[in-house]
N, C-alpha and C positions, 0 to 999 in steps of 0.2 A: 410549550408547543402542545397546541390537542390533537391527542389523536383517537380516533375511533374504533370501534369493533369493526371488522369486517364484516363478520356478518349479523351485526347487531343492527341501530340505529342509521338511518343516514345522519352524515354529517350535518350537524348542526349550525344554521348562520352564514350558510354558504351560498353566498349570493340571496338568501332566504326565497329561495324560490317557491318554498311550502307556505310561508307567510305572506308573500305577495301575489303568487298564482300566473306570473307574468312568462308569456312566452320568451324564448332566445329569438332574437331580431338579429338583422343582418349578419350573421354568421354559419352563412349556409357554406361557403367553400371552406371554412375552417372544421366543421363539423364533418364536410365529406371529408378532411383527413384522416379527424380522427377516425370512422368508420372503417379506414382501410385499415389504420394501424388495430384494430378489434380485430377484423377481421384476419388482421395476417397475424394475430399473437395465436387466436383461434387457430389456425393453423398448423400451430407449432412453432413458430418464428419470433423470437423477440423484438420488443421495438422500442421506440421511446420520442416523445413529442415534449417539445418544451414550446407553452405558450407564454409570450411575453407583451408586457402594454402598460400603459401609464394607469396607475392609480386609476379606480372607475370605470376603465375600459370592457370591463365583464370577463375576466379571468377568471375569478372564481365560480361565475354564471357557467361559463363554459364546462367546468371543472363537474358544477352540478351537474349539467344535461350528462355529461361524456360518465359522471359516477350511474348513473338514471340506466345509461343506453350499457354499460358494461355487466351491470346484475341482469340486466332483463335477458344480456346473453351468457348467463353463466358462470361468470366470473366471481372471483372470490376477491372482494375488493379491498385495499388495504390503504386508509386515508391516514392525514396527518396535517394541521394546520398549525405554521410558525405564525409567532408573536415574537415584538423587538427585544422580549425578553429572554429568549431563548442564545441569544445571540453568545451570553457567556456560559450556558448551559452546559454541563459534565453529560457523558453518558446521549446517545441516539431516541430520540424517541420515536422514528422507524419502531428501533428492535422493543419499545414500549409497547407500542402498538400491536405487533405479532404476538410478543408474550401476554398481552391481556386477554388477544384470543383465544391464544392459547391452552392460559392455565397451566403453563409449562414457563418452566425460565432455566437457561444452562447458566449454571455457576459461572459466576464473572472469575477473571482472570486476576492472579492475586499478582501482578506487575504492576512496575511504575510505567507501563505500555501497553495499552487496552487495545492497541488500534485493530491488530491481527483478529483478536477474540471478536472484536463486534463485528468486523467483516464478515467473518466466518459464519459465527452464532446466525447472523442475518441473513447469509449467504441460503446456508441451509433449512434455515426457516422457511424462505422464500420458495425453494427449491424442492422441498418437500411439500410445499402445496401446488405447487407448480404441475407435478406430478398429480393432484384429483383434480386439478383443475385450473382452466390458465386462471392468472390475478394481475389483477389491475394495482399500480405502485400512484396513487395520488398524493401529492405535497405541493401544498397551496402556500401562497408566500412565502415561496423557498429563499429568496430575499433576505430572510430573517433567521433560516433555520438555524441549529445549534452546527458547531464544527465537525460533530462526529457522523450526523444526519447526514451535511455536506461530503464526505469523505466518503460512505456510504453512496452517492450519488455519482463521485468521481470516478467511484471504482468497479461496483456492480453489473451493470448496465451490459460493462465489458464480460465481464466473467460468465452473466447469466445470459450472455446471449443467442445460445440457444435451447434455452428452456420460455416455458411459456408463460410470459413475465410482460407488461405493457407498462413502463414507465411514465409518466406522465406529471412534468414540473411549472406550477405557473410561479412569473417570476416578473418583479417591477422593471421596466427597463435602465431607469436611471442608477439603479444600486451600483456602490461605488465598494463594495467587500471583497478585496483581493479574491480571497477564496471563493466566494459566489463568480469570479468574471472566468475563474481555472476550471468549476466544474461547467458552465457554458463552453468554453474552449474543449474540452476531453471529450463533449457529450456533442459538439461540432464534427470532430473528428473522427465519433463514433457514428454517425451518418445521422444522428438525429435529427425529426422534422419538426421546421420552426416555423413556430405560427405566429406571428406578429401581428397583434388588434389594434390596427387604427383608429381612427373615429370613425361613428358608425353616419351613412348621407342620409341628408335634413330627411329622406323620405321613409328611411326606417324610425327616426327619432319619431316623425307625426305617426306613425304604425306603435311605438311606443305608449303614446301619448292617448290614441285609442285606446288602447291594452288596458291603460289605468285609469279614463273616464268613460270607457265603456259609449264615447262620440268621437267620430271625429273633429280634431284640432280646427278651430277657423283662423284663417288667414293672419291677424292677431296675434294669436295664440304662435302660430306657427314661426313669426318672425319671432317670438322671446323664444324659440329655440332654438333660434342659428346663433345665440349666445353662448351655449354650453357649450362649442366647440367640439361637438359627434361624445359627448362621452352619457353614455348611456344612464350611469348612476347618478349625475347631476339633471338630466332630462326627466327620472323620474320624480328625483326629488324636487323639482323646479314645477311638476304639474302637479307633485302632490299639497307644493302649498298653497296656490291655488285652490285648490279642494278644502284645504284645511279652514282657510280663510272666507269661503264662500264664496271668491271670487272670480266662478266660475258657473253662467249659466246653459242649460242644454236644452234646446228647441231644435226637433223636425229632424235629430241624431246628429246636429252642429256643436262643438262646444266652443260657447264664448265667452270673452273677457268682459265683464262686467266693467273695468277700465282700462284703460292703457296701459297705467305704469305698471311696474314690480312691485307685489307688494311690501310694504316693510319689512313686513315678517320673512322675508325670503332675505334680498339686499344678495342673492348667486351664492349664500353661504350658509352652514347648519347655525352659525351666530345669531343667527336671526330665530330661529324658533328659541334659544333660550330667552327670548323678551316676552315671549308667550307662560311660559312657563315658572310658577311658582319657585322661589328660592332657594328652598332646600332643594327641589332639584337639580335648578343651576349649578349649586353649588356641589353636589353629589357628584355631577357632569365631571365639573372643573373636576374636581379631587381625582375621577375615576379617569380623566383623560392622563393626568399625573403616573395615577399605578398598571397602566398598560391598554392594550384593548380588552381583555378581559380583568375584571379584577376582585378581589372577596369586599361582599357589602360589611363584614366586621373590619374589614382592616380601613374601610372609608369612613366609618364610621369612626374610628378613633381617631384617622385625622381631623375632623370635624369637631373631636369632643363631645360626641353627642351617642347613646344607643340605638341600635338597628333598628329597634323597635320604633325608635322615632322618624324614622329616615322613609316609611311605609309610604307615605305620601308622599315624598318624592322621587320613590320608585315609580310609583304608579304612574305618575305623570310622563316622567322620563318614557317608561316603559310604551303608554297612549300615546306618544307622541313619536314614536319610532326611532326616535336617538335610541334606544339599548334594545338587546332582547335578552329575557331571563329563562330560554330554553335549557341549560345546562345548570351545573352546580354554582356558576358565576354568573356575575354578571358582566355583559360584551355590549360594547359598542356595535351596532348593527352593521355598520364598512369604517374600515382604518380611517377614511378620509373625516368621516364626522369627528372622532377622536381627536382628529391631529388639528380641525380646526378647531377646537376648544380647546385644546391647547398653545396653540398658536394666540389663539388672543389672551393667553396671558399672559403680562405683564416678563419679559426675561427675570427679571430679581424676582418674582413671584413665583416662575417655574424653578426657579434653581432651589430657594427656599423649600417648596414642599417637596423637592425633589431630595433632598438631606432631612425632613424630616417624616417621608417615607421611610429612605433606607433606616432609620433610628426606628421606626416602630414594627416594620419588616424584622430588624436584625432582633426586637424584643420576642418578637411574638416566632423565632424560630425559624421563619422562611427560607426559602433555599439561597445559599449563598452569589449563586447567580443573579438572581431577583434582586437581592442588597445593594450587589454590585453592580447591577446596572442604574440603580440610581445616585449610588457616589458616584459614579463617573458623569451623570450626566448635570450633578448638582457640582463639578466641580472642585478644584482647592480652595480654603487648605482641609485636612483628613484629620479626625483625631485618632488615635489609636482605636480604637472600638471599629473605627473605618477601616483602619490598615487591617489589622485583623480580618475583618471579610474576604479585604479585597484579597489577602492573601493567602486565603482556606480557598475560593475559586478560583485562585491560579490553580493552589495544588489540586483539587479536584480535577479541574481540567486539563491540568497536564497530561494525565495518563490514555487517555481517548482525543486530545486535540492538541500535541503540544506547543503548532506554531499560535494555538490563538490564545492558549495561555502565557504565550512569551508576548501577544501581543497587551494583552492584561498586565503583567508585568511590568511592562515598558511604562503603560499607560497608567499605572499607580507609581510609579517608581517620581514621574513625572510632577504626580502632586505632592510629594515630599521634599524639604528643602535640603538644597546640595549634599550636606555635610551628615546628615540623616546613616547613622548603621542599618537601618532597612532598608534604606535605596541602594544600595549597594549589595546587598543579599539579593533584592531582587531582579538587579539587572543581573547578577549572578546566576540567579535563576533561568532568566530567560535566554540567556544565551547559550544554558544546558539544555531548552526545551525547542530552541532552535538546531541547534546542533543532532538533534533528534530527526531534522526535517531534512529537503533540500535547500533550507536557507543558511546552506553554511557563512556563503560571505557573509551576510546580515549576521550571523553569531558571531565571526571573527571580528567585525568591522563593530561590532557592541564591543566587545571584549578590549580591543584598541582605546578602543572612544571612552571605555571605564576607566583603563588601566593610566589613563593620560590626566585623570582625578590625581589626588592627593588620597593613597588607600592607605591604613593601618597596615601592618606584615601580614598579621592574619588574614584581611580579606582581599590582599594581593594574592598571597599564597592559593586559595581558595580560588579567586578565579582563576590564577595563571595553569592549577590543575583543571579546572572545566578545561579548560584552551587546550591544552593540552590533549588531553582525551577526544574534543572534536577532532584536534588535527589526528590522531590517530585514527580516529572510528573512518576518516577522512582519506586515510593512506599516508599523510606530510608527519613524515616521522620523526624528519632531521627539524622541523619547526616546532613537534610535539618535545621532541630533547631540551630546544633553546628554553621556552618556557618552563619547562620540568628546574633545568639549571638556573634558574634565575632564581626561581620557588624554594630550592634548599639553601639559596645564600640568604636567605630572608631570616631574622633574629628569631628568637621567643617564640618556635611553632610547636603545638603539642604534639604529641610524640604518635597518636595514632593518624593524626595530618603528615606527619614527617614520613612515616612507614607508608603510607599510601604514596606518595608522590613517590618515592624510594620504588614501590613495587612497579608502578608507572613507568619510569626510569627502566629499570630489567626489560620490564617487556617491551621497552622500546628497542631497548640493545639488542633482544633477540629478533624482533623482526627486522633492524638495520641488519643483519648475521653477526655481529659483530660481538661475539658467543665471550670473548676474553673480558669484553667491559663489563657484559652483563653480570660474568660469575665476582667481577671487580665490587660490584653495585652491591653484591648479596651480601659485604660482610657485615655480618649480624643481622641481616635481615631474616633468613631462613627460619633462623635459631628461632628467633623473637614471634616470627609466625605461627611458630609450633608449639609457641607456648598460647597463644591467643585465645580463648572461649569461642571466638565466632568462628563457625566449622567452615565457614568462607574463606576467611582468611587461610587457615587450614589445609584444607584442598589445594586453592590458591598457590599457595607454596612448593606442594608436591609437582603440579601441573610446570610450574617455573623451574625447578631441580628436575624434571622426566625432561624439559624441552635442555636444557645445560647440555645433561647426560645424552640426550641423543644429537645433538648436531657435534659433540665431541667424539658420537661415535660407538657410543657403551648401549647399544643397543637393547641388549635385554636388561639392564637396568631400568632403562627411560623405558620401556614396555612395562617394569614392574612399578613403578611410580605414577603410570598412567594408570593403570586396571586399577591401582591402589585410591588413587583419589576418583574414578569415575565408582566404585563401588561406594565412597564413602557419600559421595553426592549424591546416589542414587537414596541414601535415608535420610538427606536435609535438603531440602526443596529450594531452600534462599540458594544454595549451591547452585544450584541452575541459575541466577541472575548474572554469574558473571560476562564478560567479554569476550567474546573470541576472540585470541583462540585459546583462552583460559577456561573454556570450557572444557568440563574434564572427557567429556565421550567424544567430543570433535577433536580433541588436541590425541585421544588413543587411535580414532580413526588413521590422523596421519602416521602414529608411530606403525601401527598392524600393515599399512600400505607398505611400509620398507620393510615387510618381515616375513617370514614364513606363513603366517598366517593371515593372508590377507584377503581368505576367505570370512574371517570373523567380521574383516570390517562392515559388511552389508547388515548383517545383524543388529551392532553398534549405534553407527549409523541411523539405522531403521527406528529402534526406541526411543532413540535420542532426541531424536526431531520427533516421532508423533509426541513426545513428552512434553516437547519444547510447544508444537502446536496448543496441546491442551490447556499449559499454561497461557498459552496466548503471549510468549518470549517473542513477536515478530521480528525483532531486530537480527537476530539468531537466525533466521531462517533463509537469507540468500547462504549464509556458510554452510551449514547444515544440504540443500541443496549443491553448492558448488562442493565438498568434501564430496558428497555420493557420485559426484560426475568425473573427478580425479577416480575413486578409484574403481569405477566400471571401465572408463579409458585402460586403467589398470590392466582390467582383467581381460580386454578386449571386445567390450560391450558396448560399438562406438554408439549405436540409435537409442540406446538407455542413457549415455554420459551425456548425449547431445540433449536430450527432453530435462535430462534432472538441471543442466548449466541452463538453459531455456528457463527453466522455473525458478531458477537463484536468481535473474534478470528480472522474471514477469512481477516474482514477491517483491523486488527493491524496488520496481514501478509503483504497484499498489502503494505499499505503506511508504513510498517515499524517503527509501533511504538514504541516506546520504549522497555517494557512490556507489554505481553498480561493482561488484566484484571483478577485478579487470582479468582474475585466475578461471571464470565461469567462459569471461568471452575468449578467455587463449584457449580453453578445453572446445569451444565452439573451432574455433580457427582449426587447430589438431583433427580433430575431427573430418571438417569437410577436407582439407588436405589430402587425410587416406582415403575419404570417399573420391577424391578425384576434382571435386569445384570446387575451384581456385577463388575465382570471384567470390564467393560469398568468403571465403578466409579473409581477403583482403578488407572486404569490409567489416567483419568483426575487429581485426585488429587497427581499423581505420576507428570505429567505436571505440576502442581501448584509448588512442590517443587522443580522442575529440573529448570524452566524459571523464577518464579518471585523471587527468593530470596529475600531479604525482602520487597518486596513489599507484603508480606503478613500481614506486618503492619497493614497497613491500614485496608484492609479488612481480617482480622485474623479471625473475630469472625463466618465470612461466611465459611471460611476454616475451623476451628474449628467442627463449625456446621456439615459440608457436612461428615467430619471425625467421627465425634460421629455416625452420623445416619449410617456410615458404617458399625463403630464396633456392633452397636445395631443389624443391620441385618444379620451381621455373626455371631450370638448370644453370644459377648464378653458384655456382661452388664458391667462389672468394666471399661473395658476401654471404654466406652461409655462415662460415666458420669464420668472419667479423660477428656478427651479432651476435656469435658466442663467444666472442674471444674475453670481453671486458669483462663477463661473468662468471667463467668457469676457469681461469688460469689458474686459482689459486692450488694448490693441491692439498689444502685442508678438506675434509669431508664435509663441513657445515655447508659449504656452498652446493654441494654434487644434492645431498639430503633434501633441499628446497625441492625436487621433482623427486615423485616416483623412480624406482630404480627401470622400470623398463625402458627410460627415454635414455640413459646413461650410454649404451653403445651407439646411439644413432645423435649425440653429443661426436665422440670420438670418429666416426664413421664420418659425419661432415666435416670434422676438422682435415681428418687424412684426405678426400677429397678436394678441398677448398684450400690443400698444399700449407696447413696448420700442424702438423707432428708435434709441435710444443704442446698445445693443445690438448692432444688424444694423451700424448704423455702425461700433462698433468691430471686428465681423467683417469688414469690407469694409475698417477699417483696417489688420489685420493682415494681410489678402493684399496688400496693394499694397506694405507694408512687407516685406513677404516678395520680393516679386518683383522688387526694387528691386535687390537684390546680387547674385541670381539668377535671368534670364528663361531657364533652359535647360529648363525644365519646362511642357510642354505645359497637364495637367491642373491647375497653379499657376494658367498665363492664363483655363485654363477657366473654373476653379471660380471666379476670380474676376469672369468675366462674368455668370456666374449668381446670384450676390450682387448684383452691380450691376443685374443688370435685374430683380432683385425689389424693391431697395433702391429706385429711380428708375422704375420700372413702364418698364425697356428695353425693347424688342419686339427689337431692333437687338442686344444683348447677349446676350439668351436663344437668340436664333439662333444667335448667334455662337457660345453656348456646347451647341447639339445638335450642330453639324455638329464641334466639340472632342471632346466625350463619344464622340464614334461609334469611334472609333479608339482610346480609352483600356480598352476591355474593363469598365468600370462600367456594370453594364446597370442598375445601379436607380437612379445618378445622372442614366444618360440618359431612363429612365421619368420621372423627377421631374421637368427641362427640359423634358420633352416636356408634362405635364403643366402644368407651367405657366404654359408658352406658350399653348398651349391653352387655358386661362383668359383670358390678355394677350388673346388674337386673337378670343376671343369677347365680349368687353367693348367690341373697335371694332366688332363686327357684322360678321365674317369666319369666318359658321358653315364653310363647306365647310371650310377652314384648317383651323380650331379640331377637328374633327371627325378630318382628318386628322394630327393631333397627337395625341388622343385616343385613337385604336384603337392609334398605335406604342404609347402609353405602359401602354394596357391590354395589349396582348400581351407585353412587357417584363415588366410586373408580373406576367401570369400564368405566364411561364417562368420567373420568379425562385422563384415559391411565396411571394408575396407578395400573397395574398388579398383583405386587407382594404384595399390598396390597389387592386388590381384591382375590387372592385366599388366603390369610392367613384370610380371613373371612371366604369364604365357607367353609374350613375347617372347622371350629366353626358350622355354619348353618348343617354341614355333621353330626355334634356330636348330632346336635339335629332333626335328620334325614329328614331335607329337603332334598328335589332331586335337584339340583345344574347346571345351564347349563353354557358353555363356556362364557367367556366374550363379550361383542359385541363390544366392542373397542380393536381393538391389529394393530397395527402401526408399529410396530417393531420386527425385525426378523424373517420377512417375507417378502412374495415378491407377485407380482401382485396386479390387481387393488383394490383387498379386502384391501391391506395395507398402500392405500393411506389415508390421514389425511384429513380432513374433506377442510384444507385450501390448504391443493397441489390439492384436486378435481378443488376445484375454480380457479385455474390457467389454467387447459388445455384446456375449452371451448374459452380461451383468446390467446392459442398458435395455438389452430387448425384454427381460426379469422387471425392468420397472424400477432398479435401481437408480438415488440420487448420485451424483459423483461423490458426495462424502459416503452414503453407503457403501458404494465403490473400493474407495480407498479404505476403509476397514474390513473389508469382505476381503482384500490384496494384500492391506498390511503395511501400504504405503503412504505415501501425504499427497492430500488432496489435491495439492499443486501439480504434483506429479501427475494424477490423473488429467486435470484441467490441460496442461501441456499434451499430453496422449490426444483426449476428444478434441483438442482443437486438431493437431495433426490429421487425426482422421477425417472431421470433416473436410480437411482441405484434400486431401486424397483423395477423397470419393465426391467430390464436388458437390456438397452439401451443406445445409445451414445449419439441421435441427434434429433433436433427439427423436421426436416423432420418423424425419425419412430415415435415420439410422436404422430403426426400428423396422421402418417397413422394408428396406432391402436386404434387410438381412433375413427377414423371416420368407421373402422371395426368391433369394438366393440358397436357403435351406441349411445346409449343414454349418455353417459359420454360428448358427444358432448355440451349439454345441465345443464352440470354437475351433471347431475342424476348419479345413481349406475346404 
């Protein structure tokens, strides 16, 4: 793909309008679009236009006028033009293009998952010049571009939409590339303006026709133009042979046809000037139509046999005769179309031929693996090993920046190998790990079948049945991730660090089924065997696996000391961070500090953890890391912070395409609008839960369960309240109570006694005492469970016991709820003054949480015992202007009105950039706005907000 300076060169060859000097014809209503879309990025408003047309149609003409008319207003222009060679290409040549401007480049991300890194890296590129100046985003024959370019295209557009960014995609219409038809779809959706280039009417082609003989067409003339069918690059090329030929004479400013027919030399195709043209150049043609539309004259040169220095002459000609232009370091076809018809007449066995002995003198001379690899594929089986090898270095390249099209590369070499082949079977292996990365799980699962149904060795059964496995996990199908896992260890003769790996797989399946007894079954010998390992992965690993035993058993400050212990040791080996969640060792402490005393630490935790995880560019990581921070601000009773961080665990698994979205991000969303009071949007989250994760409710069930009970509870169905908790919570072991935060554990008990469930509340009362039996070092463990007890047994004595517990644990919605329900207790013995004074804590608790709808189902109560009752002073939602901004989008605007990007933002905060991105969008929907610019200017009108005052 070439891409240019911004502010260097124009683009090169683009439409050559500097070479040929020829106006834009009939594209005036397309041109006024663009204009507007200038005009409104000018503005401050992002935008984005995708022109699309048949080969010829003046796409890239367009592309030039519209690069022309964006510098002349300012713009800081940022070009790029794909080639079909780019198509297996590693790495964005977007983020090429900036960094060359640059003279800046941010360290690539040392992952087997680039995808996060080059969003980002790009993101902020873009965004930081955005801010001196709007920039124009052109990419020509986007048709072609590389996967990561595309993904870039799918996902930006979104993100930077209001910064001052003008997108602009031309694009063949006929392209048949999955992923080319997805970012037209997403960039549909995103309102983008589409301009479709018809063929241009006979009376702009004769306006053409002037353009290039300097006469008007005579009538003659004019009908061999209703041949070309309105496409504007064959109209010129059709008068220019003509010209070239002589065969064209001009009297009185008429141009006419000296004869009738078409010349030879034309015949409607570029075929025809190679008869004109001396043989070395022909033959240059051919060879160069072989290695792309641009290509190096050394490497043509050695197909030929022959030195460059010999080849002078048939540059030149080439070059005088408008087939190529040698403006750049390469030599290019002057339009794809000339290329594709020299290659087209040649011979099929003739292209396939030089097309295998390209890639062999490519793969000599060092070329990028891409390059190789798009000629073995296009020459065909069979592959010799020298082939496989390429083809199989540009999987791996491309896996880490595109991995559905390096599984599509996989497939497609695996293809030229015969059946029985040990590499094709590695490589559908592959690719069904680099699908599995994507949303094309079925398509991994539905490989993984379609292999498994081969005749495999144990060993590369084994091997895929653990990829399988892992999808289904990363996936949520836990109990399908097991079947596989148990097939994999009855398999003979596996070595022993494949043995231990599926082994480890195995555990942590047990423990996200809860099923805490098998997993510790799983371990034996495993532990041991970890600990003696070298790789500090494994190592950790194990601790993270013994802290998660130890805490759903119960042994709380144990599994707190085994977790600090391994996130400290990952904190000095880096590979430590590659693992899975929730083997991650600062995610897997996160949850342990949520059930403890210290569940102030967790924001801290958390906060490093993921910028960490960011900087490496870990993206797979980053909806958990997000949803973790939205459990525990829910936690602490931080609902407009838990809602924007679960908001951004969704928007990241959009972007990079994860798997499943987190189904524990949309029960925190559900929770959430419940206390705020709407209903409807609850419904619909957990309507998303059942529509997108299908069983990835596994895992986190007891979250979805939960968010569902407190549904039913608020549309006052009490029986089905304590149903959809009953299947999950009966059991009276603690591992199952441990799956949620402890503040939800009374209002578990609390629906069940309502919902006429006492077994229920019982066995939640049994699981804290069994809990606290191994380990009374946790304060909010005694708490929670006084407050169960004094609901369970109508305590007065307990519920005390357990506000004056709350006050110190930093859960202001646990202590609203005590508060409240005492309050209740104490008004049932006729102790209104009390009850009254329970009632205002628990309403002002509720109201500074932004938890509405429990804030007025108080006053109501405080109404019966005739307090005067005023409006809430927190409401964030369902409203609009600056009253409804949240305490944490105030603190971003004094940082936008400063000229900060949102990644400056979020380092100036401390927090991830998503997190901001989720904030400025909120805001602008708030304040009914599109763009950093009006943010900017109502706030410096509005005055102290400047400052972050109200």
């Amino acid at each position: 793909m070439r891409s240019t300076d911004p502010v260097g060169d124009r683009p090169g060859g683009r439409g050559n309008q500097a070479m040929n000097g020829l106006r834009l014809r009939g594209r005036g209503r397309e041109m006024a679009a663009v204009r507007e879309a200038v005009d409104a990025v000018r503005g401050g408003r992002g935008a984005c236009v995708v022109v699309e047309g048949a080969p010829g149609v003046g796409k890239s003409r367009l592309l030039a006028e519209l690069d022309e008319l964006a510098r002349r207003s300012g713009f800081d222009v940022v070009s790029v033009r794909a080639d079909e060679l780019d198509q297996y290409a590693a790495g964005a040549a977007l983020q090429s293009a900036l960094q060359f401007s640059d003279g800046s480049e941010r360290a690539a991300a040392a992952t087997d998952d680039q995808r996060l890194w080059l969003l980002d890296s790009i993101a902020d590129a873009l965004e930081e010049r955005a801010q001196r100046a709007p920039v124009a985003v052109l990419v020509d024959d986007a048709q072609w571009a590389d996967p990561a370019t595309l993904l870039v295209l799918r996902t930006l557009p979104r993100r930077l939409a209001a910064s001052r960014i003008l997108w602009v995609l031309a694009v063949r219409s006929e392209t048949e590339r999955p992923t080319v038809a997805r970012v037209r779809e997403d960039l549909e959706r995103l309102g983008a303006r589409w301009l479709t280039l018809g063929p241009l009417p006979q009376q702009e082609l004769q306006h053409i026709a002037l353009d290039v003989l300097g006469a008007k067409p005579s009538p003659g003339l004019a009908r061999l133009l209703r041949g070309v069918g309105g496409n504007p690059f064959l109209a010129i090329e059709l008068v220019r042979a003509f010209v070239d030929t002589d065969a064209v004479k001009v009297e009185a400013g008429v141009a006419s046809l000296l004869h009738d027919g078409i010349p030879v030399g034309f015949r409607r195709s570029v075929a025809a000037r190679l008869d004109r043209l001396p043989e070395d150049a022909v033959r240059l043609l051919q060879i160069g139509s072989v290695l792309g539309r641009e290509f190096d004259l050394g490497t043509a040169a050695r197909m030929l046999g022959r030195q460059a220095g010999s080849l002078l002459s048939g540059v030149e000609a080439a070059l005088n005769a408008g087939l190529l232009s040698g403006d750049g370091p390469r030599l290019a076809f002057r339009h794809d179309l000339m290329r594709q018809a020299v290659h087209e007449n040649l011979a099929p066995a003739v292209r396939t031929a030089l097309h295998r002995e390209a890639a062999d003198i490519l793969r000599g001379i060092g070329a990028r693996s891409a390059e190789v690899a798009w000629h073995v594929v296009l020459s065909g089986g069979p592959v010799d090993d020298d082939a496989v090898t390429t083809l199989t270095t540009a999987v791996r390249e491309l896996s880490s920046s595109a991995p559905d099209a390096a599984a599509d590369l996989a497939q497609q070499t695996a293809g030229l190998l015969p059946l029985h082949d040990r590499r094709r079977i590695a490589l559908l292996t592959d690719a069904a790990e680099y699908l599995g990365r994507t949303r094309r799980v079925h398509q991994a699962l539905n490989l993984v079948d379609a292999t498994l149904s081969d005749w495999l060795e144990p060993l590369q059964e084994a091997r895929l049945r653990l990829v399988a496995a892992e999808i289904h996990q990363a996936a949520g199908d836990d109990a399908a991730a097991m079947t596989h896992l148990q097939q994999a260890l009855t398999l003979p003769g596996l070595p022993a660090d494949l043995r231990v790996r599926l082994l480890k797989t195995k555990a942590t399946g047990h423990v996200y089924l809860g099923d805490i007894t098998a997993a510790e079954q799983t371990d034996v010998g495993l532990v041991e065997a970890s600990y003696r390992s070298e790789d500090p992965a494994v190592v950790v690993s194990a601790m993270v696996f013994q802290s998660q035993t130890f805490f759903y058993r119960g042994r709380l400050a144990r599994a707190l000391e085994l977790a600090e212990e391994a996130t400290a040791r990952a904190g000095t080996e880096s590979g430590v961070l590659h693992l899975r969640p929730p083997r991650i060792p600062a995610l897997w402490l996160a949850t342990v500090l949520t059930a403890t005393d210290r569940l102030a630490d967790t924001e801290r935790v958390l906060r490093e953890g993921q910028r960490e995880a960011e900087a490496l560019g870990l993206g797979w990581s980053l909806p958990h890391w997000h949803a973790s921070r939205a459990c525990a601000l829910f936690e602490q009773g931080a609902l407009d912070d838990a809602a924007v961080e679960a908001e951004s665990s969704l928007m990241v698994a959009d972007e990079l395409e994860i798997t499943q979205p987190n189904p524990q991000a949309r029960s925190v969303l559900a929770l959430v609008e419940i206390r705020r009071g709407d209903l409807a949007k609850a419904r619909d989250h957990l309507r998303a839960v059942e529509a997108g994760s299908g069983t990835s409710t596994q895992r986190y069930g007891l979250w979805v369960s939960l968010a569902r009970a407190c549904l039913a509870d608020a549309e006052g169905r009490d029986t089905a309240a304590a149903a959809a908790m009953g299947g999950s919570f009966t059991d009276a072991e603690p591992a199952r109570l441990l799956a949620v935060p402890p503040s939800h554990w009374p209002g578990i008990a609390r629906m069940a006694l309502r919902g006429e469930d006492p077994s229920l509340a019982q066995a939640v009362s049994g699981a804290l005492h069994t809990l606290a039996e191994p380990d009374d070092s946790q304060q909010i463990i005694g708490t929670v469970r006084a407050h169960v007890d004094g609901l369970l047994h109508d305590d007065r004595g307990a519920l005390e016991a357990a506000v004056t517990g709350y006050r110190s644990t930093g859960r202001r919605l646990a202590l609203a709820a005590v508060c409240e329900d005492l309050g209740d207790r104490v008004a049932a013995s006729g102790d209104s003054t009390s009850a009254i004074r329970y009632f205002e804590e628990a309403s002002e608790l509720a109201s500074a949480c932004g938890a509405l709808r429990d804030h007025e189902r108080i006053m109501r109560r405080l109404r019966q015992f005739g307090v005067r009752t005023a409006a809430p002073g927190h409401h964030t939602t369902g409203a609009a202007g600056w009253e409804s901004l949240t305490e944490s989008e105030r603190k971003l605007i004094p940082l936008v009105v400063e000229g900060l990007t949102n990644r400056a933002v979020a380092d100036r905060l401390y927090v991830s950039v998503h997190t901001v991105n989720t904030h400025m969008k909120h805001i602008f929907t708030k304040l009914g706005i599109n763009t950093r610019v009006e943010l900017t200017r109502l706030a410096i009108e509005r005055g102290g907000i400047a400052d972050g005052a109200d």
